[in-house]
C-alpha positions as CSV (number, residue, x, y, z in Angstrom):
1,X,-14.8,-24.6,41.4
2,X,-13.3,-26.7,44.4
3,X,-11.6,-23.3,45.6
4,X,-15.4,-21.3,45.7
5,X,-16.3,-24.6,48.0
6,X,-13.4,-24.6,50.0
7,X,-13.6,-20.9,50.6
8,X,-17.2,-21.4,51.6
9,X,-16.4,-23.7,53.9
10,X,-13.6,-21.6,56.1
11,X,-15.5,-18.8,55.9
12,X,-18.8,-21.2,57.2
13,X,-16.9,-22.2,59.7
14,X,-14.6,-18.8,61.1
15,X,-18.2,-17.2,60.9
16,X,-19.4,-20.4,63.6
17,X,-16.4,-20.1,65.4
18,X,-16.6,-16.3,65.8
19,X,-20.7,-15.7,66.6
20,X,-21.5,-18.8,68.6
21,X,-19.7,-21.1,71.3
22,X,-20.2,-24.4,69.3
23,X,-16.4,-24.9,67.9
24,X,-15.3,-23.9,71.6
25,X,-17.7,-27.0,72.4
26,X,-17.0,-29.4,69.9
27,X,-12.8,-28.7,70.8
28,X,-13.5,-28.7,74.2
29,X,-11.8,-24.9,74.7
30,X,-9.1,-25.6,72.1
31,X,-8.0,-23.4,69.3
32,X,-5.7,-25.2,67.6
33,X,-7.0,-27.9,66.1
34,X,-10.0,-25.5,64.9
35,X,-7.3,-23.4,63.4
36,X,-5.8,-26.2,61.2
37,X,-9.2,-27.2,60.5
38,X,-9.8,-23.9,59.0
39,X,-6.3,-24.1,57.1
40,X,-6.3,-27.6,56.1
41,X,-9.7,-29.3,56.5
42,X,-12.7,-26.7,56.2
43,X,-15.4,-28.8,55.8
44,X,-14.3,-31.9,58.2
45,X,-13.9,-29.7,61.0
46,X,-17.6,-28.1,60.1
47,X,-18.9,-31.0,60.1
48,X,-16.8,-32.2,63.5
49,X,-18.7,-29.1,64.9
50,X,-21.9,-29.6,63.7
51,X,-22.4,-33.8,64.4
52,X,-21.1,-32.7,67.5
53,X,-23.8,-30.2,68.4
54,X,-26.7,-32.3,67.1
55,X,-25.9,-35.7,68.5
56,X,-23.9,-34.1,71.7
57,X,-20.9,-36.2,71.3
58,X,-19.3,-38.0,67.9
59,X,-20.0,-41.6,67.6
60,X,-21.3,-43.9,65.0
61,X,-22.7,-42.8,62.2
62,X,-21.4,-39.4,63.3
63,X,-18.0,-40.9,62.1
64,X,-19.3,-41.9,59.1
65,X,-20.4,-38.4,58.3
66,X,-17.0,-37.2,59.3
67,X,-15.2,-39.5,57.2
68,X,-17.2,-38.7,54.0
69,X,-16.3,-35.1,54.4
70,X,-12.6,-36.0,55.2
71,X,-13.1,-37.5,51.6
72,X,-14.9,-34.6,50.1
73,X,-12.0,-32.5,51.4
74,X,-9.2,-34.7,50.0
75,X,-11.0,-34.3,46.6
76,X,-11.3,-30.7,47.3
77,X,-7.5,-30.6,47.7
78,X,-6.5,-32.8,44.8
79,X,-8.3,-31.1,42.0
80,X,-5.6,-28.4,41.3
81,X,-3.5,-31.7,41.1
82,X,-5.4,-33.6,39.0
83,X,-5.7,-30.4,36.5
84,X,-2.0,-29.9,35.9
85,X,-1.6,-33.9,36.1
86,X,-4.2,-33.9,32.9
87,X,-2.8,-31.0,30.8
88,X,0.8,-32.2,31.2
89,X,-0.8,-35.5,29.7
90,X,-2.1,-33.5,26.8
91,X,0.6,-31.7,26.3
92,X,2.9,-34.9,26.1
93,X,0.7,-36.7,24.2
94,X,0.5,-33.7,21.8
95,X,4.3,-33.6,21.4
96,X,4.7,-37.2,20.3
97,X,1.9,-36.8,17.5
98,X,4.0,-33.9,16.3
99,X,7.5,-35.3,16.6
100,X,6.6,-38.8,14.5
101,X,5.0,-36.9,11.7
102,X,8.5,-35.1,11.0
């Protein structure tokens, strides 16, 4: 399910970049570091973008809200991770409970 929310999010934020000047704005002409925000960090640079069009600039608690999405994309990145991590657990644990009942 991370992937459908990471998808939304590049596609959120190439459809912002595209249709209205706000990333051109936020980067200050830039394309870039928009483009690795699209490739690496979807929803931090949205919500770069849009604390920046609201409050006009990013400080305080604009930080904040960047920081928790720099979170929520870290988690977005480290479920696959976390997956395999878990069923390779299984999976080892599952060969041990075979091997000492031989």
């Amino acid at each position: 399910m991370s992937w459908l929310f990471a998808l939304f999010a590049r596609v959120a934020l190439l459809v912002v970049w595209l249709t209205t000047p706000l990333v051109n704005h936020a980067f200050h002409g830039g394309w870039i570091l928009p483009l690795l925000g699209i490739l690496l960090l979807p929803v931090t640079t949205l919500t770069y973008v849009l604390v920046y069009y609201l409050a006009g600039s990013v400080t305080g608690w604009g930080w904040l809200l960047v920081a928790l999405a720099v979170l929520l994309d870290l988690a977005a990145n480290s479920a696959p991770a976390r997956r395999a991590t878990a069923r390779a657990r299984s999976t080892r644990a599952g060969s041990r409970s075979q091997s000492g009942s031989i």
